[in-house]
N, C-alpha and C positions, 0 to 999 in steps of 0.2 A: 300095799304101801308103795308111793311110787320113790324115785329113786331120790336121793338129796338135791336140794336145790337150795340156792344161798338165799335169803330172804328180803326183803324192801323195805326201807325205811316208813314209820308210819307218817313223818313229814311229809314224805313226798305222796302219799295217801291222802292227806290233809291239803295238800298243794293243788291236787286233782280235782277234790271234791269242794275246793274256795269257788268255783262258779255254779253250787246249785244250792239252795235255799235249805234250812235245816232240817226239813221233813223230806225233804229228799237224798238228802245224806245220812240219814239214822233210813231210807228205805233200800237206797242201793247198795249203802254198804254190807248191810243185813241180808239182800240177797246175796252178797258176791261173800256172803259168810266170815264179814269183818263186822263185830259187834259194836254197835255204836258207842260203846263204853269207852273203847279201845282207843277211839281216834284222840282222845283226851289223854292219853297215856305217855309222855315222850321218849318214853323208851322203848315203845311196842311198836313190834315188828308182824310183818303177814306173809305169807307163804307167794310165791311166783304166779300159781294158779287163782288164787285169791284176787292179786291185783291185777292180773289177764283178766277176769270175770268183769271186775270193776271198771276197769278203763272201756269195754262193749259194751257195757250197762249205761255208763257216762254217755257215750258217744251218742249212742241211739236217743238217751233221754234230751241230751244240749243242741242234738241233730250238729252234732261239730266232732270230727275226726281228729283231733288234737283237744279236746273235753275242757274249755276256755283259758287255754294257755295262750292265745296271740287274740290282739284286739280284733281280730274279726272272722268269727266260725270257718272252719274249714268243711265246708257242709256235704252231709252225707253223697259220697261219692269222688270227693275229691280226689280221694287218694287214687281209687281206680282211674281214673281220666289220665291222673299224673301219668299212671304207669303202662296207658294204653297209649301215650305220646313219645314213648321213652323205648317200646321192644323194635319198631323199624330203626332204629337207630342203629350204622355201620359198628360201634365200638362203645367204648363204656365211655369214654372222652367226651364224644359227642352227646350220648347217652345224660351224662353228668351237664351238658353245659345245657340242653334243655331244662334240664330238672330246674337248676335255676333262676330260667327262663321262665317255667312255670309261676314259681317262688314268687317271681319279682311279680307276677301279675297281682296278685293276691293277700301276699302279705306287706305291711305297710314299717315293718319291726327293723327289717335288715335284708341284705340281700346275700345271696346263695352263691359262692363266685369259685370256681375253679383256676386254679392255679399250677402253673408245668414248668418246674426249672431243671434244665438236664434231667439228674434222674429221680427226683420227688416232685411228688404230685401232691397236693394240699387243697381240700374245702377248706374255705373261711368264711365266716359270717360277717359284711359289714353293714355295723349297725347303719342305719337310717336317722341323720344327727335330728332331723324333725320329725320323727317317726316316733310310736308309742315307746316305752321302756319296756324290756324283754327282761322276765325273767331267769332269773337261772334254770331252772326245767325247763323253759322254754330252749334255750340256748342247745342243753344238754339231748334233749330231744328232735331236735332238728336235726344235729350231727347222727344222730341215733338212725332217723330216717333215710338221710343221705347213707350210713353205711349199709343198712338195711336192705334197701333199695338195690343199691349198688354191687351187694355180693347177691345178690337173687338172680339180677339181670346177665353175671356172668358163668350163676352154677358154681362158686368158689364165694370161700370167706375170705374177705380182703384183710391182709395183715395189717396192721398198725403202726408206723414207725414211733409215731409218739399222738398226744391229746394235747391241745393247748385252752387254757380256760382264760379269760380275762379277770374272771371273779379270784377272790381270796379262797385259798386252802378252808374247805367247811369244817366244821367240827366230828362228822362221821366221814370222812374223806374216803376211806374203808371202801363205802359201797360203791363209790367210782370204778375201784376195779373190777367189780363184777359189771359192768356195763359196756366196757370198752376194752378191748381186746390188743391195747397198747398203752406203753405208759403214758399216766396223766400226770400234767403239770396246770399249776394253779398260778395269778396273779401274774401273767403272760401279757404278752402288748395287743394281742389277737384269741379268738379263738376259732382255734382250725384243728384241722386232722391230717395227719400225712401219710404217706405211702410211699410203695415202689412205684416209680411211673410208668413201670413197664402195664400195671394193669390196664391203665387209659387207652393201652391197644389192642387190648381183648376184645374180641367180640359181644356181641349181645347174643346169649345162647336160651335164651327163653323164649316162650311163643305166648300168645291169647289165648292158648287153652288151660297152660296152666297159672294163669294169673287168677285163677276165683279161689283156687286151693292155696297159696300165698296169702291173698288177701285173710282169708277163712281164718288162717293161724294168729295174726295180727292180736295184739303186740308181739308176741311171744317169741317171734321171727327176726324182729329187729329190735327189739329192746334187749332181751338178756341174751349174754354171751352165754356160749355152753364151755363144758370143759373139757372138749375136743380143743379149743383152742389153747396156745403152748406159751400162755405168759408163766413163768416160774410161779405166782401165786394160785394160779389154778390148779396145775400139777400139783403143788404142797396140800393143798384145800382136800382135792381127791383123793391122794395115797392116807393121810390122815383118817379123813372118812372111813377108807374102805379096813383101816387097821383098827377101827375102834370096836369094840370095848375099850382098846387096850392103845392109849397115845402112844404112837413112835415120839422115841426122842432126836431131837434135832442131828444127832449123827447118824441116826436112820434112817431119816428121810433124805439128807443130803448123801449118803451113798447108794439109795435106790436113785435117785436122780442125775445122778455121777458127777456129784459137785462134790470138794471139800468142805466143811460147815464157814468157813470166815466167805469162800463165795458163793455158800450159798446165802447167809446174809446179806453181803455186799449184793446182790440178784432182787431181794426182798427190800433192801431199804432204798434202791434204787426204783420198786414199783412203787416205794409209797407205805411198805408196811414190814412186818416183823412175822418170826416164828410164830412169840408168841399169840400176837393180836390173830393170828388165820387160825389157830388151833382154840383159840375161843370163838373164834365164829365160828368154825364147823360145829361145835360141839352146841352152840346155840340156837343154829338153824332147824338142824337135826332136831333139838328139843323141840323147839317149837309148831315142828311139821309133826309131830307125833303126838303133841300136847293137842293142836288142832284139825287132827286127821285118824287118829286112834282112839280107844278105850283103855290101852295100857296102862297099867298102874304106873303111878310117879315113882316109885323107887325104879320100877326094870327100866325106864327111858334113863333115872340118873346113872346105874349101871352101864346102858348101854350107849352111853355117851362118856365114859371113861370116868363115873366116880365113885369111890368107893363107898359111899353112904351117900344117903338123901338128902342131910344134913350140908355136907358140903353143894350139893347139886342146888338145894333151896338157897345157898348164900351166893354163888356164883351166878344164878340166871337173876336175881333179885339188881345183881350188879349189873346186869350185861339187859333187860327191859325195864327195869323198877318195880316188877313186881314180880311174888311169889307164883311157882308155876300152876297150883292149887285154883291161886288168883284168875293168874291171864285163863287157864283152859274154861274157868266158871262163867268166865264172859263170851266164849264162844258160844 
């Protein structure tokens, strides 16, 4: 069993798969071992690997490296060209203001712009007032690239000072923070991402040899954050994990953390989320990587996700996908 990993909205599964025809979405999702049932479910979720599978499965099939998210395919190879324009570059500043450069050739949505005042550094996306309309994955994804990209070229993950979205606060807002490695905010004037700017004068420390192995990893590399990174909700998400059977209670986890509990709320509602909402996602993901990666009986996963009987475990995941777990794993 591989190690917990927070899970993908099936929205955005569904978001991905809006540019191919419906026998090819009940075929590629099926191979990337998301049952076509599934996509129709809105509360069903897919495991990291799943949607890694998916989004290579996409690409190759739409011959577009962004799988029909901007009005005009980013066709097979793009990505590498981008990033074989980008490693002679003295610094990540310069690095970054190509990337943009490329951007602008290509896409017709928005343009890719760097920005350096004293000491923050900020991408922003601005739209293109006669240009197509950019979805929200599309938005969300671009910034994705751009850090992506960005911490490869210098060997380091680039911290986050904050996210800015122009869109409204979604309904699963949750899953924003496993994407983005700083706090996000919603209904913004811009959407951009900020930094230290000291990174802008880092080096570029990669070479052409190891860009096929980067690439190879794709998405995996720049879409999800891991939980090496040190937002207070990823640390809660992990110590919880690694304590279950058995939930710590919240002044457990805020003295392993060496917060008091009121900051360590004030820390979580500041990212956007609560105790309790991250200790039902852990305990959801978990279920559902083991519902669709194991043979374990549904009672030992309810147990082993902190519930005393199956009973409650059936009423709780019923709450947290819409359906029973019996349900979702018979669709797999």
């Amino acid at each position: 069993m591989n190690p917990p990993s927070s899970t993908v909205s099936i929205s955005v599964v569904n978001a991905f798969l809006s540019g191919a025809d419906r026998a090819a979405m009940a075929r590629l999702a099926g191979r990337s071992g998301i049952p076509y049932e599934l996509l129709s479910k809105p509360g069903a979720r897919v495991t990291e690997e799943q949607f890694s599978t998916l989004y290579r499965l996409l690409a190759v099939e739409l011959d577009d490296e962004m799988p029909g998210i901007f009005s005009r395919p980013l066709r097979s190879g793009t990505l590498k060209f981008l990033c074989l324009s980008l490693l002679d570059a003295p610094n990540l500043g310069v690095a970054l203001h190509r990337f943009g450069q490329f951007f602008h050739l290509i896409l017709d949505e928005f343009r890719v712009v760097l920005n350096r005042e004293d000491a923050v550094g900020c991408v922003e996306l601005v739209d293109n007032p006669a240009g197509p309309a950019v979805s929200t994955l599309g938005r969300e994804l671009m910034l994705k690239l751009v850090h992506g990209v960005a911490s490869w070229l210098i060997g380091q993950k680039i911290a986050l000072t904050k996210v800015d979205f122009e869109f409204h606060r979604p309904a699963r807002a949750g899953d924003h923070l496993y994407l983005f490695p700083g706090p996000v905010q919603f209904g913004r004037q811009t959407t951009r991402m900020c930094f230290d700017a000291a990174y802008l004068d880092v080096p570029v420390r990669r070479r052409k040899s190891e860009l096929k192995a980067f690439l190879g990893r794709a998405p995996e590399d720049w879409i999800f954050v891991s939980f090496a990174e040190q937002m207070v909700c990823h640390r809660v998400w992990r110590y919880i994990a690694d304590c279950l059977p058995t939930p710590p209670a919240i002044d457990a986890v805020a003295d392993h953390l060496h917060y008091s509990v009121r900051t360590l709320c004030r820390r979580l509602e500041a990212e956007g989320t609560t105790f309790q909402a991250i200790k039902d996602e852990v305990r959801r993901d978990i279920a559902i990587q083991r519902l669709t990666q194991s043979e374990d009986a549904i009672a030992a996963i309810a147990y082993d996700v902190g519930f005393d009987n199956p009973t409650a475990f059936h009423r709780a995941f019923r709450h947290w996908t819409g359906s029973t777990p019996a349900a979702y794993r018979n669709t797999v």
